[in-house]
N, C-alpha and C positions, 0 to 999 in steps of 0.2 A: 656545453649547456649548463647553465645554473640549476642547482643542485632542488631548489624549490618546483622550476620547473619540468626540471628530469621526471622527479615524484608523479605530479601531477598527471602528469603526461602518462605516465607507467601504469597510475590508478585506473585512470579513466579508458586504455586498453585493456587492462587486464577485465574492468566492469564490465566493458562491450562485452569481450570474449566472451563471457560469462552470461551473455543475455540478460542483467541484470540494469534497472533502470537506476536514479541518486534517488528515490523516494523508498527504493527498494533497502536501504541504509537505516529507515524512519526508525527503529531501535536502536541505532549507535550514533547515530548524527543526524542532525538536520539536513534537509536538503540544499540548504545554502551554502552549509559548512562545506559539503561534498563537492559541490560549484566550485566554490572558492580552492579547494586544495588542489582539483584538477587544472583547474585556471592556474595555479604557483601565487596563488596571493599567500599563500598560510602552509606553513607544515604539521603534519600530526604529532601531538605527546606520543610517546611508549603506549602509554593505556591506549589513547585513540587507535595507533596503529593495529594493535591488536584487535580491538575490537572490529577494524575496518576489514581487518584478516580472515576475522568469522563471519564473517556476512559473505566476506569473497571466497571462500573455503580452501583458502591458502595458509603455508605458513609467513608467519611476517618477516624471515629470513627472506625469502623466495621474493615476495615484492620489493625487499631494500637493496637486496643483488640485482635483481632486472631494474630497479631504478641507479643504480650504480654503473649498469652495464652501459643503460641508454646517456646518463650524463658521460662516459669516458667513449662512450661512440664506440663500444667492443663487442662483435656479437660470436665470440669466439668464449662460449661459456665453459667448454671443458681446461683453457688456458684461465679464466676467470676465477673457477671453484678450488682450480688445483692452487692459485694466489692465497684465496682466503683456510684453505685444507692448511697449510704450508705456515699460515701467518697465527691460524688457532692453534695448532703445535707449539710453537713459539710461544706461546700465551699461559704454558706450564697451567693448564685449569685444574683444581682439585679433582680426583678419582669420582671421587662420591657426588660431582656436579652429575655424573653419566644416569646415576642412582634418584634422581632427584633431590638430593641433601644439598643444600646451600653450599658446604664446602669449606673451606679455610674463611672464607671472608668475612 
């Protein structure tokens, strides 16, 4: 599945789940905008995402792995997290990121 419309697709579950309508968004997006992204016409910025995250009362980890899940077609999320566990390791992240300090970068 293309990766636009993975997103879209993951959003607009996760909204239902949530009992939450796209007018329900009206502080972070338009209701157009919200259309459109669940549709895979458009992807979110960073900022959008986050913002899309607070409204859904998730973290935006959590919706980029279930949109990751749904485009790789994997619903075997403990082999999934343990990928990305595995791959942040790898990623040598400064101590002080855990602290909330920026870090080496």
């Amino acid at each position: 599945m293309e990766l636009r419309k993975a997103f879209g697709a993951t959003l607009r579950q996760v909204r239902l789940q949530k009992s939450l309508t796209q007018e329900d968004f009206a502080l972070v997006s338009s209701r157009t905008n919200v259309s459109l992204l669940e549709r895979g016409g458009t992807s979110p910025t960073l900022d959008k995402l986050e913002e899309l995250c607070s409204v859904l009362a998730i973290h935006p980890v959590s919706l980029v792995a279930a949109c990751y899940m749904r485009k790789e077609n994997t619903g075997d999320v403990r082999r999934f997290l343990s990928r990305v566990q595995e791959e942040l390791q790898l990623m040598e992240l400064p101590s002080n990121v855990d602290k909330g300090g920026r870090g080496d970068i």
